[in-house]
C-alpha positions in Angstrom: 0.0 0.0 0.0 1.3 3.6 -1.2 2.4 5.0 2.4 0.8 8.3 1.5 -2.8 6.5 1.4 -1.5 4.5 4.9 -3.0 5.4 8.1 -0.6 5.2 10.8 0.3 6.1 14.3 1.0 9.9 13.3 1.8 13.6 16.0 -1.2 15.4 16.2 0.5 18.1 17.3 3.1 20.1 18.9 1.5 18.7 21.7 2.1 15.3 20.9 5.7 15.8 20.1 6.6 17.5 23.7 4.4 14.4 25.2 6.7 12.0 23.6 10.0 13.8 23.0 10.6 15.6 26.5 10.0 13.4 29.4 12.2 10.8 27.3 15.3 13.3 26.8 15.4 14.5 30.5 15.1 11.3 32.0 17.6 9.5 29.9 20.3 12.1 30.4 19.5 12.1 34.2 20.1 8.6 34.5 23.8 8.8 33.1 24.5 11.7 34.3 23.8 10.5 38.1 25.7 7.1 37.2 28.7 8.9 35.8 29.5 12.2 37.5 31.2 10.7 40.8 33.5 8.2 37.7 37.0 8.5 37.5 36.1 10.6 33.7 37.8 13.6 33.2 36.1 16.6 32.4 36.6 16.4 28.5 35.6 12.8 28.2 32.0 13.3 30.4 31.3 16.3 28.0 32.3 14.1 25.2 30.6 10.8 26.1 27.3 12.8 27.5 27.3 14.8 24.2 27.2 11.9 22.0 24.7 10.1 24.3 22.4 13.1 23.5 23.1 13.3 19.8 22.8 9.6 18.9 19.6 9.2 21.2 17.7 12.0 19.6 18.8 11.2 16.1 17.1 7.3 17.0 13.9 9.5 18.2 13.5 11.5 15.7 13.5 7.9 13.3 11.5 6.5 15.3 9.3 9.1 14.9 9.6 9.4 10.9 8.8 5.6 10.7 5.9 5.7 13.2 4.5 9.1 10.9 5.2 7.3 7.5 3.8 4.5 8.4 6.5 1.8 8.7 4.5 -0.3 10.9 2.0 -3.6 10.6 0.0 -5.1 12.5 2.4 -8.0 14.1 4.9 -5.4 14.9 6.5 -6.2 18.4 5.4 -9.9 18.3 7.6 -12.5 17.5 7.6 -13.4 14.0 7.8 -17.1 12.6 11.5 -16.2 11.4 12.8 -15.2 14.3 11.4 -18.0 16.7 12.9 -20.7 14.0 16.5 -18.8 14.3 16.1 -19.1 18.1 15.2 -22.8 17.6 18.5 -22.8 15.2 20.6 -22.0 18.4 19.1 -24.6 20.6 17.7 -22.1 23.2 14.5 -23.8 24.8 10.8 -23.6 24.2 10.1 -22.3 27.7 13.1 -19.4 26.8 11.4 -18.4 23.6 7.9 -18.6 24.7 9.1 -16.5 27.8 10.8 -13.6 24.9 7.9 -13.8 23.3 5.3 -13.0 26.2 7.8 -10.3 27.0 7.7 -8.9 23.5 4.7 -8.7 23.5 4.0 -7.0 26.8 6.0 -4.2 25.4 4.0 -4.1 22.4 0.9 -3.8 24.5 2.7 -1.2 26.7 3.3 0.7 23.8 0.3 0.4 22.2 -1.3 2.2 25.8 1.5 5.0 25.8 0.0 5.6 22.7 -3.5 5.8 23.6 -3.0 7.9 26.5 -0.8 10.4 24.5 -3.8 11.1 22.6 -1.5 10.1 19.4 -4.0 9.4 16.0 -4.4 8.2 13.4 -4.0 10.1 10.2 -3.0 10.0 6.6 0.5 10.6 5.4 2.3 14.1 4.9 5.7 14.2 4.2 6.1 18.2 5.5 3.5 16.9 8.5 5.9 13.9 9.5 9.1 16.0 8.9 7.7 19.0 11.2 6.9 16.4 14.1 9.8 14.5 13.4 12.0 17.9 14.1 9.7 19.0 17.0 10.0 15.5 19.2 14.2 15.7 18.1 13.5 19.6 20.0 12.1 18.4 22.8 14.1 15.6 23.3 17.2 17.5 23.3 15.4 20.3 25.6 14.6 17.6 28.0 18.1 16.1 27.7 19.8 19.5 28.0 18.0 20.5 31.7 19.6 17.4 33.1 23.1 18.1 31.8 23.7 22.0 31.0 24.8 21.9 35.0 27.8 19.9 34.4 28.6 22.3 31.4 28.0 25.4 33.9 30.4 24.1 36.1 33.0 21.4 36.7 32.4 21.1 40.1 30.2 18.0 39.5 29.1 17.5 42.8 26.9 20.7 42.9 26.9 20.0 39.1 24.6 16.8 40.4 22.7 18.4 43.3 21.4 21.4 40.8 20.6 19.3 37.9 18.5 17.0 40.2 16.9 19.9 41.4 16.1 21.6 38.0 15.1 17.9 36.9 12.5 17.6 39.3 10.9 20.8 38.8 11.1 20.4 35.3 8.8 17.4 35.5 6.6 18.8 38.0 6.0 21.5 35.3 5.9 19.0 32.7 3.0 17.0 34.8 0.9 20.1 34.9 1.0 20.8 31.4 0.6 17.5 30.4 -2.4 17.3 32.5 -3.7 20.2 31.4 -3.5 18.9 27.7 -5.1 15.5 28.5 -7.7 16.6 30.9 -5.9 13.9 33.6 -5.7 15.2 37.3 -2.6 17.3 37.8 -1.6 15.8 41.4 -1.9 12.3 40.0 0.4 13.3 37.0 2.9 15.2 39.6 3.1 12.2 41.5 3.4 9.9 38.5 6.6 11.7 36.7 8.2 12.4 40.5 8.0 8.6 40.9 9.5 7.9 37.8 12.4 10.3 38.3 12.9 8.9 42.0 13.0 5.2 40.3 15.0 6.5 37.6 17.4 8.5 40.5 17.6 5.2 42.1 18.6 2.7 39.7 21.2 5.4 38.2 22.7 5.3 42.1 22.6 1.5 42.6 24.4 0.6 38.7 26.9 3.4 39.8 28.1 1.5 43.4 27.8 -1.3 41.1 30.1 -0.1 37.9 
C-alpha cells in the first residue's frame, strides 16, 4: 500500500511531540549523568561521552518518529515473528526461553500500544512536510529535555553541585511537565505530579545503585 494512502500512528500536534519527545530526553540524560559524575572521567571525556549520548539518542527518536509518521509499521509489529522463533530454535535455546521472549515482546508491544493511547497520538493520513515537522519538534524536545539534566555539568566542573542542581532543576522540570501535560489531557494534575516524580525517584535510584555497582 502507497504510504501516503497509509493510516498510521501519526503527532497530532506540537503537543504530541513534547508528550513523547521531553520526558524521554530528560530522564535518559539524568540517569547517566547521576551514574557517571562521581566516575573516574575527566572533564573532557563526560562532555564528550554525554554529548554523543544526547546526539545519537535524539537522532534514534526523531527515526522512530519518521517511521511511526510514515507508516513503517503492521500489525504484528512487536510480536515475534515465525522467522525469528525458528533462528532461536536454530541456536538450541528452549521452548520455555522463547515462549518466555515472546510473552515479553509482547508485553512491550501492548505497553506501547497504551502510551500511545494515553498520549492522545492518531491516526492520520500521510504528509511528508507533517511527519518532517513532528519528526524535528519531538528531536527539539528531546534534546530540551536532555539538555535540563546536563547543561549543569557544562555550567560548572564542580560535579558534585553540578549533580545536586541538575537533580533539582530535573525535578521541577517534570513537575511542570505533569501540569501541562495534565492540562493537555484533561488527567488530574496531582496524580500526574506524583506519577513523573515517581518515575524520576526510580529512575534517580537505579542510576545510584548501577553506579556503586560499575
Amino acid at each position: 500500500m502507497d504510504i501516503r494512502n497509509k493510516a498510521a500512528i501519526r503527532s497530532s500536534g506540537w503537543r504530541t511531540d513534547l508528550l513523547i519527545g521531553f520526558p524521554d530526553g530528560l530522564l535518559l540524560l539524568l540517569f547517566t549523568t547521576q551514574i557517571l559524575h562521581a566516575k573516574s572521567l575527566t572533564v573532557q571525556a563526560f562532555y564528550s561521552l554525554h554529548i554523543l549520548i544526547l546526539g545519537i539518542a535524539t537522532l534514534l527518536m526523531m527515526i522512530a518518529v519518521f517511521r511511526a509518521n510514515r507508516g513503517d509499521t503492521h500489525d504484528d509489529e512487536g510480536k515475534m515473528s515465525k522467522e525469528e522463533k525458528q533462528r532461536l530454535q536454530k541456536l538450541d535455546i528452549s521452548q520455555g526461553t522463547i515462549e518466555h521472549i515472546a510473552d515479553e515482546m509482547k508485553k512491550d508491544q501492548e505497553q506501547w500500544e497504551n502510551t500511545l493511547q494515553e498520549e492522545n497520538v492518531q491516526l492520520q493520513q500521510f504528509g511528508l512536510a507533517h511527519a518532517l515537522r513532528s519528526t524535528l519538534a519531538t528531536g527539539a524536545f528531546f534534546l530540551l529535555g536532555g539538555l535540563i539534566a546536563f547543561v549543569p555539568y557544562l555550567a560548572q566542573e564542580n560535579f558534585t553541585k553540578a549533580s545536586e542542581l541538575s537533580l533539582t532543576l530535573s525535578i521541577f522540570a517534570l513537575l511542570f511537565f505533569a501540569y501541562i501535560k495534565s492540562r493537555i489531557t484533561g488527567q488530574h494534575v496531582s496524580r500526574m505530579a506524583l506519577r513523573y516524580v515517581l518515575t524520576g525517584g526510580l529512575v534517580i535510584l537505579a542510576s545510584y545503585l548501577i553506579a556503586i555497582a560499575i
